[in-house]
CHARMM internal coordinates of N, CA and C (Angstrom, degrees):
IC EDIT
DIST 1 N 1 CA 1.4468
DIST 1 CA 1 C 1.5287
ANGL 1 N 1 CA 1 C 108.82
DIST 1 C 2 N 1.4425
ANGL 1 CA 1 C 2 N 115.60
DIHE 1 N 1 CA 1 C 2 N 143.26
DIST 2 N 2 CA 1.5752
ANGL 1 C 2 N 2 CA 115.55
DIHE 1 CA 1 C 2 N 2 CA -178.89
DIST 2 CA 2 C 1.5327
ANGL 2 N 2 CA 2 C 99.73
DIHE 1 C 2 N 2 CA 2 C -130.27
DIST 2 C 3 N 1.1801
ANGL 2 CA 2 C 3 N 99.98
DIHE 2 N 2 CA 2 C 3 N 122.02
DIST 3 N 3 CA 1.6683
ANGL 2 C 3 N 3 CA 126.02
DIHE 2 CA 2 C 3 N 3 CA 167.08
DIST 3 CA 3 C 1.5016
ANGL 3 N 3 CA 3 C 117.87
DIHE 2 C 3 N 3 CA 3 C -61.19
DIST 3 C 4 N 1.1364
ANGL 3 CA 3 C 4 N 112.96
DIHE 3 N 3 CA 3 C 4 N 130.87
DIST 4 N 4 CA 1.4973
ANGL 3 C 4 N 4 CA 109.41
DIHE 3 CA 3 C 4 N 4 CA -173.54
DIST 4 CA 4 C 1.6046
ANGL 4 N 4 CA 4 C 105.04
DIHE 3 C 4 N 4 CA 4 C -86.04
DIST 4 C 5 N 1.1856
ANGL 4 CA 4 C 5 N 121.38
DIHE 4 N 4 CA 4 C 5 N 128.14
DIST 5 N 5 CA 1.6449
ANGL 4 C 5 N 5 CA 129.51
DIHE 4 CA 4 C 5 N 5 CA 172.56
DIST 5 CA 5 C 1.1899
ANGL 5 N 5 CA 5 C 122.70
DIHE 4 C 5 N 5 CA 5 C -49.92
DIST 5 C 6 N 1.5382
ANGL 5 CA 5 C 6 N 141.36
DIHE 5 N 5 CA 5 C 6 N -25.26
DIST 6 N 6 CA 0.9522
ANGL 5 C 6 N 6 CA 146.95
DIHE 5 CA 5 C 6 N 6 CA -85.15
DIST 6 CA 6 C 1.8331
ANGL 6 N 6 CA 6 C 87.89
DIHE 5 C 6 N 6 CA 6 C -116.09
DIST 6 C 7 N 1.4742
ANGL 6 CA 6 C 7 N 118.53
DIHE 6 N 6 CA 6 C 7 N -62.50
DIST 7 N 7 CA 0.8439
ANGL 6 C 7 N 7 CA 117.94
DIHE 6 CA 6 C 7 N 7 CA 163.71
DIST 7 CA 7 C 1.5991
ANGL 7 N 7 CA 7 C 142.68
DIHE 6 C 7 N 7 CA 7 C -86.07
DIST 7 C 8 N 1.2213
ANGL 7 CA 7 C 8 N 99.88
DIHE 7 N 7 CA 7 C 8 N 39.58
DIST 8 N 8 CA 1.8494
ANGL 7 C 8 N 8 CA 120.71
DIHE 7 CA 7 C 8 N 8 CA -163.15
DIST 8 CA 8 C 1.4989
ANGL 8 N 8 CA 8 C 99.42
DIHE 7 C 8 N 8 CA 8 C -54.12
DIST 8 C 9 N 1.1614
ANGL 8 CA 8 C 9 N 112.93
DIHE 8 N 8 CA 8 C 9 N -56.40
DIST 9 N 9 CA 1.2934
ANGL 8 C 9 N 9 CA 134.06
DIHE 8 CA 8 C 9 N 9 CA -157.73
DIST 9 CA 9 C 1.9995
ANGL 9 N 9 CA 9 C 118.66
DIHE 8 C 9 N 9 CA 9 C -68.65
DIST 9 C 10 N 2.0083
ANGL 9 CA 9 C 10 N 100.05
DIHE 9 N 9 CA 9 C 10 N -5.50
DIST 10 N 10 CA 1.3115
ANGL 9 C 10 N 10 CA 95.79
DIHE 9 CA 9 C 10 N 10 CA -162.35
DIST 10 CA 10 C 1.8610
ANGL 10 N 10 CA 10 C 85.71
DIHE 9 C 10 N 10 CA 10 C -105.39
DIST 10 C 11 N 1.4796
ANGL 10 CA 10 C 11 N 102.42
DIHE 10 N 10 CA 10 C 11 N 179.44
DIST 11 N 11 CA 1.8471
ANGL 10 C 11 N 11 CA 104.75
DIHE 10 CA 10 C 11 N 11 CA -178.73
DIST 11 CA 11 C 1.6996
ANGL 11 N 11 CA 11 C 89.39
DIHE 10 C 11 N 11 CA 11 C -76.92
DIST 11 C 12 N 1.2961
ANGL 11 CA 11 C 12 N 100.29
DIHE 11 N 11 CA 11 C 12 N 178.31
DIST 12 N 12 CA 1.9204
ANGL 11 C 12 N 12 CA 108.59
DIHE 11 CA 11 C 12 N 12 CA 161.55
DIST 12 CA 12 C 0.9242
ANGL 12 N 12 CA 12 C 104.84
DIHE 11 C 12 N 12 CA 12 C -169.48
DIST 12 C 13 N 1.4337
ANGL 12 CA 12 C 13 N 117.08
DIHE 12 N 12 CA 12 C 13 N 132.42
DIST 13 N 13 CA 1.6469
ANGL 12 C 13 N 13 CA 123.96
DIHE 12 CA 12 C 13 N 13 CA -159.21
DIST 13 CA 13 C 1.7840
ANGL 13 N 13 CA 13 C 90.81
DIHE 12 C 13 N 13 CA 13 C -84.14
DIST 13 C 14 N 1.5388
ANGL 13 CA 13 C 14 N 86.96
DIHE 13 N 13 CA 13 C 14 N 134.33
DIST 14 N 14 CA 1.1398
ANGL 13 C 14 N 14 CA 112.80
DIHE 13 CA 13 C 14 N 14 CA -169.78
DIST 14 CA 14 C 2.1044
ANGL 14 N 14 CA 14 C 126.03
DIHE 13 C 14 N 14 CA 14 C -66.75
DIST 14 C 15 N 1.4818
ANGL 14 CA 14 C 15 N 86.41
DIHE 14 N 14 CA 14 C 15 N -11.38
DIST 15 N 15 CA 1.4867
ANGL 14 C 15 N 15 CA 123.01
DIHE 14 CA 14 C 15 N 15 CA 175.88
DIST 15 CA 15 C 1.3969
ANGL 15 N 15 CA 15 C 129.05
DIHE 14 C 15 N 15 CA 15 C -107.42
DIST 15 C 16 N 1.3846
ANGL 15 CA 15 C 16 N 115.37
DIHE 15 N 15 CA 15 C 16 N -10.85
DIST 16 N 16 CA 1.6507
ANGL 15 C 16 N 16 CA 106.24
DIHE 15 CA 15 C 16 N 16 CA 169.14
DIST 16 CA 16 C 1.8790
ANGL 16 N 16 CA 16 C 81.45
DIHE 15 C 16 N 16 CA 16 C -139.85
DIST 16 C 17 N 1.2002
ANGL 16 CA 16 C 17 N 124.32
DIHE 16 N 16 CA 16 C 17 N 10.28
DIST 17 N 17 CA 1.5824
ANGL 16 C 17 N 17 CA 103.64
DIHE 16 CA 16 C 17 N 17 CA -162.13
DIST 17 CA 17 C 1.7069
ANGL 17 N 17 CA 17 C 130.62
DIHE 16 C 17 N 17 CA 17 C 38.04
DIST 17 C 18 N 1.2432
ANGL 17 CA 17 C 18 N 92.83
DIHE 17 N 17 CA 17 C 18 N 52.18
DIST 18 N 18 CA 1.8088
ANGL 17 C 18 N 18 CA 77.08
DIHE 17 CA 17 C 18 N 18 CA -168.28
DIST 18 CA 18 C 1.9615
ANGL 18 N 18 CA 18 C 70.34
DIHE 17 C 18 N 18 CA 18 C -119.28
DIST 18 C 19 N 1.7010
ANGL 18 CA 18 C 19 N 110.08
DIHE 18 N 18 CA 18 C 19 N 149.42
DIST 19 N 19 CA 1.2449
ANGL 18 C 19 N 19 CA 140.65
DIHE 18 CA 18 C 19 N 19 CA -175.06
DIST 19 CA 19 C 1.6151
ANGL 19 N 19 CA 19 C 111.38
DIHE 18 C 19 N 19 CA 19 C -71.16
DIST 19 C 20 N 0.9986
ANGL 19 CA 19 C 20 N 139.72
DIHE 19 N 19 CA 19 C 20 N 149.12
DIST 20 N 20 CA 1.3952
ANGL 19 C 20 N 20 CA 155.79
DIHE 19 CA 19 C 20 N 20 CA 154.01
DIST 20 CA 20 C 1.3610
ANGL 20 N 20 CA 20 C 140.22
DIHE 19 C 20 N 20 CA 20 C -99.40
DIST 20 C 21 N 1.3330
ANGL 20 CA 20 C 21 N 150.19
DIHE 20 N 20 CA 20 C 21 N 127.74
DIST 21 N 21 CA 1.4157
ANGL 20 C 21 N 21 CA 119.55
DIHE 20 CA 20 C 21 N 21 CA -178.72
DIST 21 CA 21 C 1.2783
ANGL 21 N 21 CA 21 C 119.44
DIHE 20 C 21 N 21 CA 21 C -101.36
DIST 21 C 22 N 1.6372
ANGL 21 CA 21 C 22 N 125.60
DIHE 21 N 21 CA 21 C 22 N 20.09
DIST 22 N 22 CA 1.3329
ANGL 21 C 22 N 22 CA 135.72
DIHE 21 CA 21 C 22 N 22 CA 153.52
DIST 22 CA 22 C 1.5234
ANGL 22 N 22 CA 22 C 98.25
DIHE 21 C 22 N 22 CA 22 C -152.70
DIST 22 C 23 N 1.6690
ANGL 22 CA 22 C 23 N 88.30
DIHE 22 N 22 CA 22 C 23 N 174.55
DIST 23 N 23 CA 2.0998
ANGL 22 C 23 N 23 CA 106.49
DIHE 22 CA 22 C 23 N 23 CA 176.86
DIST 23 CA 23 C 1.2330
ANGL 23 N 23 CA 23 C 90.38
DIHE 22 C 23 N 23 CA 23 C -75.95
DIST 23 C 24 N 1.1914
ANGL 23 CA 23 C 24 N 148.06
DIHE 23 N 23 CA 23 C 24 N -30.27
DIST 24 N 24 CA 1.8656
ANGL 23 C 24 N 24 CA 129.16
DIHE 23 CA 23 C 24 N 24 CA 179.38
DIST 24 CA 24 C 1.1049
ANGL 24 N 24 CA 24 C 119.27
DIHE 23 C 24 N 24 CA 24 C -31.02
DIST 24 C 25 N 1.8654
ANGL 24 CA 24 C 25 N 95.23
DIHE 24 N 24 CA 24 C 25 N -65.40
DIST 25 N 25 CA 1.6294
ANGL 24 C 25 N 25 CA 119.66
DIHE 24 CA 24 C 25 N 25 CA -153.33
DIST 25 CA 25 C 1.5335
ANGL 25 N 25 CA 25 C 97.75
DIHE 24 C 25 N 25 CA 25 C -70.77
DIST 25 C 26 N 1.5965
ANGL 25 CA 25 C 26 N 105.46
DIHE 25 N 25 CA 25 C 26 N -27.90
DIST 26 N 26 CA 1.5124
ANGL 25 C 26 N 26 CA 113.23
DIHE 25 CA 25 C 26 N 26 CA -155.57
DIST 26 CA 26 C 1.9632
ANGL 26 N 26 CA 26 C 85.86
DIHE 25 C 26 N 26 CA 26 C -64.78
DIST 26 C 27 N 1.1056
ANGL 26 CA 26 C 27 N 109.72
DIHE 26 N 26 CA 26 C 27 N -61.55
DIST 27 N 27 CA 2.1557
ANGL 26 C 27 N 27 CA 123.85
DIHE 26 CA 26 C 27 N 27 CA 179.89
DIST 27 CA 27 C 1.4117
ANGL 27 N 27 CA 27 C 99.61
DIHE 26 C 27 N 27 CA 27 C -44.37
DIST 27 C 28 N 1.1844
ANGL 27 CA 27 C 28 N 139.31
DIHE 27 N 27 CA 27 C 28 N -53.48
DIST 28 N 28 CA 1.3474
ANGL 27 C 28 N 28 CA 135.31
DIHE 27 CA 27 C 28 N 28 CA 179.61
DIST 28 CA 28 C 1.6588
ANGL 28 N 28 CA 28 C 109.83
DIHE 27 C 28 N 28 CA 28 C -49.19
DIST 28 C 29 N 1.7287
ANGL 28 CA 28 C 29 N 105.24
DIHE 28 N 28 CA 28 C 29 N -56.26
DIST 29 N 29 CA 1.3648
ANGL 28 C 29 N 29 CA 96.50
DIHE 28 CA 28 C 29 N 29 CA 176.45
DIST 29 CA 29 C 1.2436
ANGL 29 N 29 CA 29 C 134.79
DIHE 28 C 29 N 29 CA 29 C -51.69
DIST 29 C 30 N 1.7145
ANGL 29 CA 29 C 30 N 104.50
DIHE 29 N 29 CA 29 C 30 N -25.22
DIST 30 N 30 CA 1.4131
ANGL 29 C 30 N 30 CA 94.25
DIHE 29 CA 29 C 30 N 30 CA 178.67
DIST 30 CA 30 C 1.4258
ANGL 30 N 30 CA 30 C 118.58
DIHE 29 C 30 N 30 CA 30 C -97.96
DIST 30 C 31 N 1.6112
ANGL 30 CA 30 C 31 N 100.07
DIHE 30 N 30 CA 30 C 31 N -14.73
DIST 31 N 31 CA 1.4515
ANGL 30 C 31 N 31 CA 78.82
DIHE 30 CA 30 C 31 N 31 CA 163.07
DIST 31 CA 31 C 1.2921
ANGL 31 N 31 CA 31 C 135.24
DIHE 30 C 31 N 31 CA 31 C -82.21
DIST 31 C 32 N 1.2293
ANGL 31 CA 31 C 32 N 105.42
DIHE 31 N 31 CA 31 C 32 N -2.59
DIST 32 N 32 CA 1.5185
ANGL 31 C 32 N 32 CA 125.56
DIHE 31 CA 31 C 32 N 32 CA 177.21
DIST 32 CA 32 C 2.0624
ANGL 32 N 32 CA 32 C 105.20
DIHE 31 C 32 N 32 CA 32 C -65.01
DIST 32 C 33 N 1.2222
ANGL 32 CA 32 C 33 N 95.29
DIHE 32 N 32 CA 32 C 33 N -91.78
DIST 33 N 33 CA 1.4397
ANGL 32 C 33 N 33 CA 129.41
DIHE 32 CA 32 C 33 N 33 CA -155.11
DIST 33 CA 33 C 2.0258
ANGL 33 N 33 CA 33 C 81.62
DIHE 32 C 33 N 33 CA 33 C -73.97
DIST 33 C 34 N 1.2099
ANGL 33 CA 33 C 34 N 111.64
DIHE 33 N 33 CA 33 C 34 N -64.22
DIST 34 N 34 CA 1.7601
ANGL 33 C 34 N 34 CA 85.78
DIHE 33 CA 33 C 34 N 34 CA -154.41
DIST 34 CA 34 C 1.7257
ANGL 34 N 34 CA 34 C 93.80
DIHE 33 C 34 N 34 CA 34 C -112.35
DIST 34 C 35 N 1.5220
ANGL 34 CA 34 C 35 N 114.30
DIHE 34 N 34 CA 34 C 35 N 59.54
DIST 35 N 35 CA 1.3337
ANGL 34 C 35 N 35 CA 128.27
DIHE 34 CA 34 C 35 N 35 CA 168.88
DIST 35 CA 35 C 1.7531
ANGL 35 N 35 CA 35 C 94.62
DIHE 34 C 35 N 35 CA 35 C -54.18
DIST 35 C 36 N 1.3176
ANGL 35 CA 35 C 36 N 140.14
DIHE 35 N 35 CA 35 C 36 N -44.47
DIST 36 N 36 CA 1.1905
ANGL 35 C 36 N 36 CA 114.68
DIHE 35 CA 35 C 36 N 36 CA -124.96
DIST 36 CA 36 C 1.6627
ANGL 36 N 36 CA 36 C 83.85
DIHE 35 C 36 N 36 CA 36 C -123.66
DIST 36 C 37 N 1.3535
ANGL 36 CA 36 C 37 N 126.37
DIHE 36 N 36 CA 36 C 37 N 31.16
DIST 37 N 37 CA 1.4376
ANGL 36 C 37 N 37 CA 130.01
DIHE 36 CA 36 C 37 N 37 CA -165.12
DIST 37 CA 37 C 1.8329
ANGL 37 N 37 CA 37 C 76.42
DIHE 36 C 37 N 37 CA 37 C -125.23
DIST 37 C 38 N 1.5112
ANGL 37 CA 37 C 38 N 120.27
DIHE 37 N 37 CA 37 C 38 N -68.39
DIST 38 N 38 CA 1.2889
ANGL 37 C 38 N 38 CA 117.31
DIHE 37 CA 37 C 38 N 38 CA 165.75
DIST 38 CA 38 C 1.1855
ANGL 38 N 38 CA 38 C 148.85
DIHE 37 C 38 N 38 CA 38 C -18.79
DIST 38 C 39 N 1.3683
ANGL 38 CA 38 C 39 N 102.69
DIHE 38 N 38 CA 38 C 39 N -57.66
DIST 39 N 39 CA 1.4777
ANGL 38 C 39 N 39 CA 137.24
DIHE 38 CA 38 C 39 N 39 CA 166.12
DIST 39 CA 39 C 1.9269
ANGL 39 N 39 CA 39 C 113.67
DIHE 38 C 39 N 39 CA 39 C -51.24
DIST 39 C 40 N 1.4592
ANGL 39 CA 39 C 40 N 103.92
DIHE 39 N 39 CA 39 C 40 N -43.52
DIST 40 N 40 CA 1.3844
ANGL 39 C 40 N 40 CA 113.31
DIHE 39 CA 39 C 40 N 40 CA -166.20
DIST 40 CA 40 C 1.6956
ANGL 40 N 40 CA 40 C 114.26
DIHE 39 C 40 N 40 CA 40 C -90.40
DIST 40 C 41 N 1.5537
ANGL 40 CA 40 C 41 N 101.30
DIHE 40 N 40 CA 40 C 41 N -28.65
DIST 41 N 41 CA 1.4575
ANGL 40 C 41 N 41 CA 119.48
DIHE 40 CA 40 C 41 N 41 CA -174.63
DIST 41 CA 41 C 1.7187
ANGL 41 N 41 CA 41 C 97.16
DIHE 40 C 41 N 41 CA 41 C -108.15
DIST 41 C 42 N 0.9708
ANGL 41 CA 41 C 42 N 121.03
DIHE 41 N 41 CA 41 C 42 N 51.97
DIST 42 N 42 CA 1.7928
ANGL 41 C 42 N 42 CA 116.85
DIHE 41 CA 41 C 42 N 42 CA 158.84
DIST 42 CA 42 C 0.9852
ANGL 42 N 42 CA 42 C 108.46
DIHE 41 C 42 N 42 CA 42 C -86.59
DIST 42 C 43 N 1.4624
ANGL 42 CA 42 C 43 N 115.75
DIHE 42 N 42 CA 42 C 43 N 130.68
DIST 43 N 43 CA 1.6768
ANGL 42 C 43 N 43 CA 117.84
DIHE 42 CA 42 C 43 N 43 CA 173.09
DIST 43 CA 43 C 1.9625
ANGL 43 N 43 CA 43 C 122.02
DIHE 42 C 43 N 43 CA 43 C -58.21
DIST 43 C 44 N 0.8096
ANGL 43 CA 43 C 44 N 113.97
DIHE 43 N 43 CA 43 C 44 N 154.48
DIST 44 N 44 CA 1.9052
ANGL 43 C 44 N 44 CA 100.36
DIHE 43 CA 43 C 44 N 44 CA 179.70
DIST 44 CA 44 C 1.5301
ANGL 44 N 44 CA 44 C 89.43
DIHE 43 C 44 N 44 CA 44 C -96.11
DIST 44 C 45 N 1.4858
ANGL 44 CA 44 C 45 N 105.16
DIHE 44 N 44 CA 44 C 45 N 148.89
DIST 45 N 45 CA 1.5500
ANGL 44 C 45 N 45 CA 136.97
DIHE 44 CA 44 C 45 N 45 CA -177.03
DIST 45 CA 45 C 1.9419
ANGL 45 N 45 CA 45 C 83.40
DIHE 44 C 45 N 45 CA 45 C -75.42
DIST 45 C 46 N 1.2739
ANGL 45 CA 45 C 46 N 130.56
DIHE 45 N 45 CA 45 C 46 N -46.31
DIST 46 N 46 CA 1.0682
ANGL 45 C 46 N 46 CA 63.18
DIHE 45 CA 45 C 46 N 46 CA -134.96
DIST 46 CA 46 C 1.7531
ANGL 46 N 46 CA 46 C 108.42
DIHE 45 C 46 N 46 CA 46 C -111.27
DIST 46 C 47 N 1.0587
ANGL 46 CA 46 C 47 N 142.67
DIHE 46 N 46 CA 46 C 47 N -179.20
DIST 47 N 47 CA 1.4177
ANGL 46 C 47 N 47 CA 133.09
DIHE 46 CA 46 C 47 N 47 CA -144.75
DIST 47 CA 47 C 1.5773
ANGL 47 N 47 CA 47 C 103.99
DIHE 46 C 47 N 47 CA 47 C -135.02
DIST 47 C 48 N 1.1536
ANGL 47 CA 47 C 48 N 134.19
DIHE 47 N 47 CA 47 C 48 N 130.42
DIST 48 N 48 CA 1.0218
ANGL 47 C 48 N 48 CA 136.01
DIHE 47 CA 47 C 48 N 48 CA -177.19
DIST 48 CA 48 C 2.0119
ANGL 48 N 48 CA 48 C 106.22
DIHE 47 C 48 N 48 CA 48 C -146.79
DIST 48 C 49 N 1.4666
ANGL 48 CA 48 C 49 N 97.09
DIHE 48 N 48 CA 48 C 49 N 149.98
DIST 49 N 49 CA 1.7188
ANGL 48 C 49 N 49 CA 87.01
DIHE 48 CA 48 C 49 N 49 CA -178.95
DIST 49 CA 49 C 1.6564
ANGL 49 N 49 CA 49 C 102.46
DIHE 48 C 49 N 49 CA 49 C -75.70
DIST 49 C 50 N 1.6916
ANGL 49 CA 49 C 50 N 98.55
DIHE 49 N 49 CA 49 C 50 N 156.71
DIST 50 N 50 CA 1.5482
ANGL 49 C 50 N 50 CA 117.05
DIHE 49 CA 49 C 50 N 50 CA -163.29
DIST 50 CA 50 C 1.9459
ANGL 50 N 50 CA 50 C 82.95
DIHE 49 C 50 N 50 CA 50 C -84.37
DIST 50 C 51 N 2.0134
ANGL 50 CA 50 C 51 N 113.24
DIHE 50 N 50 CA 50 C 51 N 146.99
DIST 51 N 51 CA 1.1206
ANGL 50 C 51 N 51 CA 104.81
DIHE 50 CA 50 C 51 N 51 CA 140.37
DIST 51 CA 51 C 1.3447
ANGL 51 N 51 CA 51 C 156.55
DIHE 50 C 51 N 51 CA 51 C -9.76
DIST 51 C 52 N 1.6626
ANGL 51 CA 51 C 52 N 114.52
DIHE 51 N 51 CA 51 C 52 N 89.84
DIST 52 N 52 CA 1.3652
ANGL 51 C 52 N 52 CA 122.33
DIHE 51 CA 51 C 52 N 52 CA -160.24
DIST 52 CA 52 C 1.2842
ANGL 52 N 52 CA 52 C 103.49
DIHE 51 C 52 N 52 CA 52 C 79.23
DIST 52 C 53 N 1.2711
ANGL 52 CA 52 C 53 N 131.03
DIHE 52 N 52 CA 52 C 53 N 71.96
DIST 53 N 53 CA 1.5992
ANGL 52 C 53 N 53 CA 134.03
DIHE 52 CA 52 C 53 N 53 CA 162.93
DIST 53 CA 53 C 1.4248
ANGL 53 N 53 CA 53 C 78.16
DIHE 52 C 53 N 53 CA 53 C -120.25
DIST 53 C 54 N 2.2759
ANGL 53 CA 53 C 54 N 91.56
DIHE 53 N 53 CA 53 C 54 N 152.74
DIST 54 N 54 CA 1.6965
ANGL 53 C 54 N 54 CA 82.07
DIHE 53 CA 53 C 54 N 54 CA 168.87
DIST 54 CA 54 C 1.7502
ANGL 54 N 54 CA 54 C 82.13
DIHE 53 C 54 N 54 CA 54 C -128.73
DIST 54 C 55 N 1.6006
ANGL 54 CA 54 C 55 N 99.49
DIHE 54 N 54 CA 54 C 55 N 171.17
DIST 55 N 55 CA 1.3026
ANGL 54 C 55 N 55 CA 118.71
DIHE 54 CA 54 C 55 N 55 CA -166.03
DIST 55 CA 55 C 1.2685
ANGL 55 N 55 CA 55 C 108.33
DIHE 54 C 55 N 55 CA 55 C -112.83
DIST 55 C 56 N 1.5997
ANGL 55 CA 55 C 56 N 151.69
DIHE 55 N 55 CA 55 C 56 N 98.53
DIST 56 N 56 CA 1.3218
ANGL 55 C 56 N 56 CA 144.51
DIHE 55 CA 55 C 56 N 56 CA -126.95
DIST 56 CA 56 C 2.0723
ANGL 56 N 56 CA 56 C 85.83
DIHE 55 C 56 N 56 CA 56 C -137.13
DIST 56 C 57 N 1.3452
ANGL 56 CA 56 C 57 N 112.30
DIHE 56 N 56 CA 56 C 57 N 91.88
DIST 57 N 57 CA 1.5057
ANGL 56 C 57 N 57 CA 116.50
DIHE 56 CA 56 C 57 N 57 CA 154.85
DIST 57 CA 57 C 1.5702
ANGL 57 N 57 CA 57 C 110.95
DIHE 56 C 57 N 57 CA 57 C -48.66
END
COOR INIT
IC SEED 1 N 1 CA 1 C
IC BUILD
């Protein structure tokens, strides 16, 4: 199968694939349409070493 080039150059939300003609519109969409995919998948701030990490001064 060959992909058409055509729009290489625009963002595309990575979740419905539908195209954008800037990163604005592309942030609006998601906060628009997949607010609640966002909302649920936020990374946590905060960071701590995993079990058995060692810390080498």
């Amino acid at each position: 199968m060959v992909l058409p080039l055509v729009d290489e150059h625009k963002p595309k939300c990575y979740l419905c694939h539908e195209g954008f003609e800037n990163i604005e519109k592309l942030k609006e969409h998601h906060n628009s349409a997949h607010k609640e995919f966002f909302e649920s998948n936020e990374k946590q701030n905060t960071r701590e070493p995993a079990p058995g990490d060692v810390t080498v001064f």
